[in-house]
C-alpha positions in Angstrom: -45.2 -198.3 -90.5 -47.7 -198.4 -87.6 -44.8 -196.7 -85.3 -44.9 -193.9 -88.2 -48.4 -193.2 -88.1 -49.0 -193.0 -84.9 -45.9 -190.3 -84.2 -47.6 -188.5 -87.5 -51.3 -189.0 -85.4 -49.5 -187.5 -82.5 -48.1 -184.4 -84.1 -51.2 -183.5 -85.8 -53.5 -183.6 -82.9 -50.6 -181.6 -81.1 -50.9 -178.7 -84.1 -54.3 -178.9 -83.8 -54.4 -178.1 -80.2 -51.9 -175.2 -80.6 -53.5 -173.8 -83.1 -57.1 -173.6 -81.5 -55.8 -172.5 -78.5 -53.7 -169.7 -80.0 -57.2 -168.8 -82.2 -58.5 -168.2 -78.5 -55.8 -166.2 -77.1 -56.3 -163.6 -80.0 -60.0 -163.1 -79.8 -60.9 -159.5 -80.6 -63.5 -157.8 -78.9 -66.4 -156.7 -80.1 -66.9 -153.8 -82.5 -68.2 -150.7 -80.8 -71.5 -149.0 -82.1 -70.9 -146.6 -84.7 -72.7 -143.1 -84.1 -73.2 -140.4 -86.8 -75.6 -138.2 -88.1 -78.0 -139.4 -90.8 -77.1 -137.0 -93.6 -74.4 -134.5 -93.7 -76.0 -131.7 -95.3 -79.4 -130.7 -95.8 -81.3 -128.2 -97.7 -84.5 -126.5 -96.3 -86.5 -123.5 -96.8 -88.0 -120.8 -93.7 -91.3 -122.0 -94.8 -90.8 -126.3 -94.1 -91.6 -125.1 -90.2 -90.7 -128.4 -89.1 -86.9 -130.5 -89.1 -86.3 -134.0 -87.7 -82.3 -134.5 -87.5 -81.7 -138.4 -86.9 -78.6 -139.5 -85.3 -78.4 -143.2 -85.8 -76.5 -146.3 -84.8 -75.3 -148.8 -86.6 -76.6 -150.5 -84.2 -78.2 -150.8 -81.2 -76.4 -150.4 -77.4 -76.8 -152.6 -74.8 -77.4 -149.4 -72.3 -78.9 -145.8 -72.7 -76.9 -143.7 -73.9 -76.7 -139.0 -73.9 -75.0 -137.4 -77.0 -74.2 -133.9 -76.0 -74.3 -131.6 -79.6 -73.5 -127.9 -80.3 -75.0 -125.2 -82.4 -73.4 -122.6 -84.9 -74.0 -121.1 -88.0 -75.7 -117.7 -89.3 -78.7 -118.7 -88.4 -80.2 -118.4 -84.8 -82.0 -120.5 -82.2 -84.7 -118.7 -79.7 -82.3 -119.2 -77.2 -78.7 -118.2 -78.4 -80.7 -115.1 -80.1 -82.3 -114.0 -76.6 -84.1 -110.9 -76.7 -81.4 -109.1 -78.7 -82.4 -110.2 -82.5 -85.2 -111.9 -83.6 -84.8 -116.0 -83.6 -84.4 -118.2 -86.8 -85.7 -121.0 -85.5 -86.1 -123.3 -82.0 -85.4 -126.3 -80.7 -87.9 -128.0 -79.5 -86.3 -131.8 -78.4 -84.3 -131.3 -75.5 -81.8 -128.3 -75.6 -78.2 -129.4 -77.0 -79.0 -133.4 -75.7 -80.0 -136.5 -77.1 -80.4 -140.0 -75.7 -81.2 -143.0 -77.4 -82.6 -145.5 -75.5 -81.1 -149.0 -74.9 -81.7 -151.6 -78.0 -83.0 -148.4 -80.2 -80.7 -147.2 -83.1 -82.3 -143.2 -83.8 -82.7 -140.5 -82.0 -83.8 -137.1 -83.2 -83.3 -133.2 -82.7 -86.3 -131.8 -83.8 -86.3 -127.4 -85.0 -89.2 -125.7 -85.7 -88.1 -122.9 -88.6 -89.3 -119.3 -88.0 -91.5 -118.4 -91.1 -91.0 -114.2 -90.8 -91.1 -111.0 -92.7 -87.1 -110.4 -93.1 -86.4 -110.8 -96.7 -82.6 -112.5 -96.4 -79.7 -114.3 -98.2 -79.1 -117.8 -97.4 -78.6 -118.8 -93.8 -77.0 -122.1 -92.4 -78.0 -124.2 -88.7 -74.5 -126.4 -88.0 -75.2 -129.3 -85.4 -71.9 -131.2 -83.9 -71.9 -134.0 -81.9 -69.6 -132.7 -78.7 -69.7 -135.6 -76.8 -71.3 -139.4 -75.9 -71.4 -140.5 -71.9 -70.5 -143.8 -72.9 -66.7 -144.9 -73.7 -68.2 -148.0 -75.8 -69.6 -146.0 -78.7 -67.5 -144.9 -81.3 -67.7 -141.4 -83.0 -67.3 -141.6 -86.6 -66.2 -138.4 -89.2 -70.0 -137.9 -89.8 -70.7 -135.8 -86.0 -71.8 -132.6 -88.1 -74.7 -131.4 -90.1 -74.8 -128.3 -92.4 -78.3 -127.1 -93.0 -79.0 -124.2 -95.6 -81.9 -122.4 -94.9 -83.2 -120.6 -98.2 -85.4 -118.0 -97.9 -89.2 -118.8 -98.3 -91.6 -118.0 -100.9 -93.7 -114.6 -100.7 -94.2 -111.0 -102.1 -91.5 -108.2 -102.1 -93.6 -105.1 -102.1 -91.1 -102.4 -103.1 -91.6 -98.5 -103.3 -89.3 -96.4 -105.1 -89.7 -92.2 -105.5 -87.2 -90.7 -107.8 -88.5 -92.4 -110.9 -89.7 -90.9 -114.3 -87.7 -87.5 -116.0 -86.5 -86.0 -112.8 -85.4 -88.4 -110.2 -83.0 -86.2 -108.7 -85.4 -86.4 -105.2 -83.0 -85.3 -102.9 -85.1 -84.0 -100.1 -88.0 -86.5 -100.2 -89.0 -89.3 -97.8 -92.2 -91.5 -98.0 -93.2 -94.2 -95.8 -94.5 -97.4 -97.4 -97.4 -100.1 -95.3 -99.6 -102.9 -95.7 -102.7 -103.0 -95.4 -105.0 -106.1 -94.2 -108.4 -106.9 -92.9 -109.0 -107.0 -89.3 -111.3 -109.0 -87.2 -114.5 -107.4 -89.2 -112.8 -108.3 -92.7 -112.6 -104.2 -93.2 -109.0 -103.6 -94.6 -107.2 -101.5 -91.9 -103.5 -100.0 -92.2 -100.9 -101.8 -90.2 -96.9 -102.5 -90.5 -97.3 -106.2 -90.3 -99.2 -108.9 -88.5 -97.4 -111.7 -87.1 -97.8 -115.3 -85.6 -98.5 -114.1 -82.4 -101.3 -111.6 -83.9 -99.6 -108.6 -82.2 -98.5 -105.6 -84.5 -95.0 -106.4 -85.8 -92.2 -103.3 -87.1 -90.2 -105.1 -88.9 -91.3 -102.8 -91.6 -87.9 -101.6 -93.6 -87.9 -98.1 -93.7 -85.4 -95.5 -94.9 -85.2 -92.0 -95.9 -83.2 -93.0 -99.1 -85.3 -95.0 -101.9 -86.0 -97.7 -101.9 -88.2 -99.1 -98.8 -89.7 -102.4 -98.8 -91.9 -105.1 -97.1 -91.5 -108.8 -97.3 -94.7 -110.9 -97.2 -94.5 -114.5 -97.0 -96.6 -116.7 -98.4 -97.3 -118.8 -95.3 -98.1 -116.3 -93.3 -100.5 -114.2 -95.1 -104.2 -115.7 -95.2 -106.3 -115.8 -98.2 -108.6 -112.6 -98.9 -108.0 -108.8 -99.9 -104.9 -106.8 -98.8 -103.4 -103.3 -99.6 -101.0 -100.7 -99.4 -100.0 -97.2 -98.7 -97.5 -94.8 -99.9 -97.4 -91.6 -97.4 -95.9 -88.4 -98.7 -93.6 -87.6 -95.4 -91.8 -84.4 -96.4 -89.6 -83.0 -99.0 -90.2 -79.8 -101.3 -90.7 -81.9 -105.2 -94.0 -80.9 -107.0 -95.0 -83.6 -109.3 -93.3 -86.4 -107.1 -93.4 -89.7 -109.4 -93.5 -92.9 -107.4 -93.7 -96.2 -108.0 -95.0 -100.0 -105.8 -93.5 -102.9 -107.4 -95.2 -106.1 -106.1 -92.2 -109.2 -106.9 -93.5 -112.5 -106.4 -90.7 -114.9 -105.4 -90.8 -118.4 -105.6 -87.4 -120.5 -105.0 -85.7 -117.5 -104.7 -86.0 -116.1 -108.0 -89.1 -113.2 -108.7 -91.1 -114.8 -111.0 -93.5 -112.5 -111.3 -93.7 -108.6 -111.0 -96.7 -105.8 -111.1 -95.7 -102.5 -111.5 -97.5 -99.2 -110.2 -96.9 -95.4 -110.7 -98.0 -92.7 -109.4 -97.6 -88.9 -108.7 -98.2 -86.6 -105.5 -98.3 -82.9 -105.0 -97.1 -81.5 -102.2 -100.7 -81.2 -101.1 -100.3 -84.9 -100.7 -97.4 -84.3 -97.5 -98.5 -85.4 -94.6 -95.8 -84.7 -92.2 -95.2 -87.3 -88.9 -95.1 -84.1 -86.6 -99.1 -83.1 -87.7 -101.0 -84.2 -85.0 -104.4 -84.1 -87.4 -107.4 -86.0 -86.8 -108.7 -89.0 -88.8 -108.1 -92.9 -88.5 -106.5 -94.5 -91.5 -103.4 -93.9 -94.3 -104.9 -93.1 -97.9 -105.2 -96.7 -99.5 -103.1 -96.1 -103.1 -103.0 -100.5 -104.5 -105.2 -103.4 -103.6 -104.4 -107.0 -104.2 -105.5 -110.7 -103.2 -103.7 -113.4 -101.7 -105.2 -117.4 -103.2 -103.3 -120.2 -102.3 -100.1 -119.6 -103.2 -100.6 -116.4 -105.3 -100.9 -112.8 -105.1 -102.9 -111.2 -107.8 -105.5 -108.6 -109.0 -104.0 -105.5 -108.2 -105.7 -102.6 -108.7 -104.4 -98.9 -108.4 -106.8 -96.2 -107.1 -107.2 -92.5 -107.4 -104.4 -90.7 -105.7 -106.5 -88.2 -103.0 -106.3 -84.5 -104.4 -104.7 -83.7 -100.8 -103.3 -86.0 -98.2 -101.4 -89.4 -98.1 -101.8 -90.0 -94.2 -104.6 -89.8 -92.1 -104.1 -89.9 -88.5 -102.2 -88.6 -85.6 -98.1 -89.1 -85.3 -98.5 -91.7 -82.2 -101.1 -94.2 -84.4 -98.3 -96.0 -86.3 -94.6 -96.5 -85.2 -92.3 -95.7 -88.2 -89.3 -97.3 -88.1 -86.0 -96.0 -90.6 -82.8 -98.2 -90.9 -82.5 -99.2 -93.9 -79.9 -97.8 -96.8 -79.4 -99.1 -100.0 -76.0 -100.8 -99.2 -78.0 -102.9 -96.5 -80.4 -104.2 -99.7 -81.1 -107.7 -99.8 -78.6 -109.3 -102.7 -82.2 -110.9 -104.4 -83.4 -106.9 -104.6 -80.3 -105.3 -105.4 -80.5 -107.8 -108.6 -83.9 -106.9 -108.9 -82.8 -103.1 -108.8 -80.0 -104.0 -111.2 -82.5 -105.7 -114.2 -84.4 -102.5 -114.3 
């Protein structure tokens, strides 16, 4: 019996040993950090100005470590967009590279968002992780972010000639502005003021009705503004017009003030007719508070006139047909 259990002693202590040294001998290494983007998608508007992307760990690696990213989408950087087309936005972490530092989980691309005057349809900012200078940290499915930018709040100031009994206005062209104060709070005529402070011609002009302005809500300051309707060319006596002043908000026109008018061809003020004077014939006024424009106001149309000034004072700029409409105005167009 004693025999027995020692042999059954013996061959237990011998599993034992097998099996804890075959445990060892299968060891797996350690599982390598996990790197992904935060979120996958993400939903902004022009106006948010600021965007922090985090790339996280799951956790934290023993060294520094560079993530190489790439940008696409419609929307464009300061950089990609150059001096060809105005820029969407710009980053301002370092340039298509992160690090995260040793023992740190986050790291973060930072955009600043253009706020601007282009009224426009959804645009999207896609951010892909290219590449990580360190074979011990593992790329998961989640190396890409989709951003849609939506367009930002602001007032859609819309002129339209061809409207009333006889809109058959084939030969007429106007040429719509803004109006806002200037350093002595006197309203002035102008095509747009930007961040910068320098005269902006982004104005959307065309010799086909409609022509518009976009004026967003974070750019423009609180106080008086205006607007102009001059009487370029064309042979119509009475010429009906109309300003329609949309307030958007979420991208839907939640608001709208409407404002005729009629000119004579006394009223023509041709770009060619070097006369004298300083400013266009103010035709609406309006106020900007907080978030919202209101008290508009339409004055006397001038017995003669619609553009005071020489041809050199004020750059018009004409681009813009029907077809190339925003989709929000063409549906505003559509509801009429």
């Amino acid at each position: 019996m004693r025999k027995f259990s020692v042999l059954l002693l013996s061959a237990f202590t011998l599993t034992s040993f097998v099996f804890v040294f075959t445990s060892c001998d299968d060891d797996e290494p350690p599982a390598k950090p996990k790197l992904a983007f935060a979120t996958s998608e993400m939903t902004v508007k022009e106006s948010d100005a600021n965007l922090q992307i985090q790339v996280v760990l799951d956790k934290a690696a023993s060294e520094d470590i560079t993530i190489e990213y790439s940008l696409g989408g419609t929307a464009k950087d300061d950089i990609a967009a150059g001096s060809s087309l105005p820029a969407d936005y710009e980053v301002v972490s370092d340039y298509l590279e992160l690090e995260i530092p040793a023992g740190e989980t986050t790291g973060i691309i930072e955009l600043d968002l253009y706020s601007d005057t282009d009224f426009e349809d959804d645009e999207t900012i896609e951010i892909s992780i290219e590449d990580v200078d360190s074979e011990d940290i593992e790329l998961t499915r989640d190396d890409e972010v989709n951003i849609t930018v939506k367009q930002e709040d602001g007032l859609i100031v819309l002129l339209e000639w061809g409207v009333g009994a006889t809109p058959a206005y084939t030969d007429v062209d106007m040429d719509l502005f803004l109006w806002a104060p200037n350093t002595s709070d006197v309203l002035v005529a102008i095509q747009y003021v930007g961040l910068s402070g320098a005269a902006n011609t982004n104005l959307q002009g065309s010799t086909v009705s409609p022509e518009f302005f976009f004026l967003p809500t974070a750019l423009a300051e609180d106080g008086p503004l205006g607007v102009s309707c001059a009487y370029w060319g064309g042979t119509k006596e009475p010429m009906n017009f109309q300003v329609s002043f949309i307030e958007i908000v979420n991208g839907d026109d939640v608001a709208t003030e409407e404002k005729g008018f009629t000119y004579t061809l006394e009223n023509i003020n041709e770009w060619t007719n070097e006369t004298t004077g300083t400013d266009l014939q103010l035709l609406v006024t309006f106020n900007k508070a907080g978030a919202d424009f209101k008290d508009f106001v339409a004055l006397d149309v001038p017995a003669s006139g619609s553009r005071m000034g020489s041809s050199g004072e004020i750059t018009k700029k004409k681009q813009l047909s029907n077809s190339g409409l925003p989709n929000s105005i063409q549906q505003f167009l559509k509801k009429k």
